[in-house]
C-alpha positions in Angstrom: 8.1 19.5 0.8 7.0 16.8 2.6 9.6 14.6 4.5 8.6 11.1 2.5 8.5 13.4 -1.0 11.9 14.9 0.1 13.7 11.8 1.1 12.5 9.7 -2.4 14.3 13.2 -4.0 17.4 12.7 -1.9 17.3 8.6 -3.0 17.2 9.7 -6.4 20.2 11.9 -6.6 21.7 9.3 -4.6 20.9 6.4 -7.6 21.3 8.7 -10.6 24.9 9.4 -8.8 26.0 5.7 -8.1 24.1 5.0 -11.8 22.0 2.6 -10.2 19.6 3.0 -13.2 16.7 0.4 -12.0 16.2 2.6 -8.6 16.2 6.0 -10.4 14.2 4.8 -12.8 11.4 3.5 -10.1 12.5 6.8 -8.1 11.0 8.8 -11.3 8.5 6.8 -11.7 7.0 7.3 -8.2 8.0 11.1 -7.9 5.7 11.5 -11.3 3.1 9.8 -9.8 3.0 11.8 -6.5 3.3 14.5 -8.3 0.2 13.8 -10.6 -1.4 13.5 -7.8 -0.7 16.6 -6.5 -1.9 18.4 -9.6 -4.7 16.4 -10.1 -8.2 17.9 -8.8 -9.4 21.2 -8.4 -6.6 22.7 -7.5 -2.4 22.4 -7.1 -2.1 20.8 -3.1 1.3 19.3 -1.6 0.8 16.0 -0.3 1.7 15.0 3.6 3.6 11.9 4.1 0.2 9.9 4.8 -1.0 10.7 1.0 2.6 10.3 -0.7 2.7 6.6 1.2 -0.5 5.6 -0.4 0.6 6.7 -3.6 3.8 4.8 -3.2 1.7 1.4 -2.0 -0.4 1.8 -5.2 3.0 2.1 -6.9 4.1 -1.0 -5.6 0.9 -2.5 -6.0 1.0 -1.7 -9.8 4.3 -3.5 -9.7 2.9 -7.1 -8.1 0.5 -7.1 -10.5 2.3 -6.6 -13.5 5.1 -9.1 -11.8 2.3 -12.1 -11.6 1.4 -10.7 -15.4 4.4 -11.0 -17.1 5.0 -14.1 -15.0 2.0 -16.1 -16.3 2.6 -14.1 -20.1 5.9 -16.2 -20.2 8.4 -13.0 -19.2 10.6 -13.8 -16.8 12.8 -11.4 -17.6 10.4 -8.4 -17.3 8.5 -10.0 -14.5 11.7 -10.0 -12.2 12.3 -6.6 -13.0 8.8 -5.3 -11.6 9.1 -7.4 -8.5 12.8 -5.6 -8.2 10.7 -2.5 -8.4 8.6 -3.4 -5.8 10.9 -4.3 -3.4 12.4 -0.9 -3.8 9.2 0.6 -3.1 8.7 -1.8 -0.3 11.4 0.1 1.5 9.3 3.1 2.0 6.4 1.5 2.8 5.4 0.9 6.8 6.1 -3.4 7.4 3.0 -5.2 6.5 1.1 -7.1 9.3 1.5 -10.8 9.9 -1.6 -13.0 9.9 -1.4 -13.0 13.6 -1.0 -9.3 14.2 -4.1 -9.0 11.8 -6.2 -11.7 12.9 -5.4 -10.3 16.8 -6.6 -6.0 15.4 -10.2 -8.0 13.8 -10.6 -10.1 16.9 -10.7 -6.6 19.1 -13.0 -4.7 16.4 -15.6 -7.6 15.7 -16.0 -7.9 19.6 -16.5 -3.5 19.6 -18.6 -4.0 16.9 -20.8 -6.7 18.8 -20.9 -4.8 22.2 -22.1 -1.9 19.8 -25.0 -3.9 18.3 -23.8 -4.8 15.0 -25.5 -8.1 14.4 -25.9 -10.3 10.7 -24.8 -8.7 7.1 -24.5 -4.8 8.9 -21.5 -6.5 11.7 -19.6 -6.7 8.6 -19.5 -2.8 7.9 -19.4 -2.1 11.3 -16.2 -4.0 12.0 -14.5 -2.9 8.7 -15.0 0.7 10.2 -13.5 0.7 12.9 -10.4 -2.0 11.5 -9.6 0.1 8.5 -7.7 3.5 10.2 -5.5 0.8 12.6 -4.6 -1.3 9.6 -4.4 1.8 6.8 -1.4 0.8 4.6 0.0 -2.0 6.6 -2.8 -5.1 5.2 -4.7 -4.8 2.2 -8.3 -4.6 2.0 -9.1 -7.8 0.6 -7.2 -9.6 2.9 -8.5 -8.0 5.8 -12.1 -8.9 4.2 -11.0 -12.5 4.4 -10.1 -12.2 7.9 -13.2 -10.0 9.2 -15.8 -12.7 7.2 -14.1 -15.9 8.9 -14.3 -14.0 12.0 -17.7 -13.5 12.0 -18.7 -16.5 10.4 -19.7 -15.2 6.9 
């Protein structure tokens, strides 16, 4: 078992113990889904740490979204408990980049990209290449689509 997969386990006995019922309950709900995952495709695979974190941003992702959903539906209530969620997913999550960090890791790669040749509409590929690995699960894509079309003037 992976460390990640094994620690969330660990959490979980922890919360079921203490009867902290919303984190085992977003616990569970994360081990299924990393465990669907696993199970899902050709054949049974464990994950590594890099593929259980992805599932656990998409997780948390899942939980903005329905946040900002029962928000504008009128459901406070149900809207606080997903951001709760969140934030307890947030925990096992790498810290996001601030808008300088990311602006500073686009600067570098649209200046690679230029010495490389990557001119008009194809810069824009070029640069998100070579930003995506250093940024992986720290910055989501749309925002760092923001940053690399301002950068280069799209």
């Amino acid at each position: 078992m992976t460390s990640l997969k094994s620690k969330l386990q660990e959490d979980l006995t922890g919360a079921i113990k203490a009867r902290d019922e919303l984190r085992s309950a977003t616990l569970r709900l994360t081990l299924s889904a990393v465990t669907k995952e696993e199970v899902s495709g050709s054949s049974a695979r464990e994950l590594d740490d890099d593929e259980v974190q992805k599932v656990i941003a998409r997780e948390a992702k899942k939980r903005r979204e329905a946040a900002d959903a029962f928000a504008k539906g009128g459901r406070a209530e149900q809207a606080e408990r997903e951001r709760a969620e969140g934030e307890i997913l947030a925990a096992y999550l790498p810290k996001p980049l601030t808008d300088e960090e990311l602006e500073a890791i686009v600067a570098d790669a649209v200046a690679q990209a230029k010495a490389g040749g990557a001119e008009g509409r194809g810069a824009m590929g070029a640069v998100m290449k070579i930003v995506t690995p250093r940024v992986d699960g720290r910055a989501e894509g749309g925002r760092v689509a923001g940053v690399v079309r301002r950068l280069l003037g799209q």
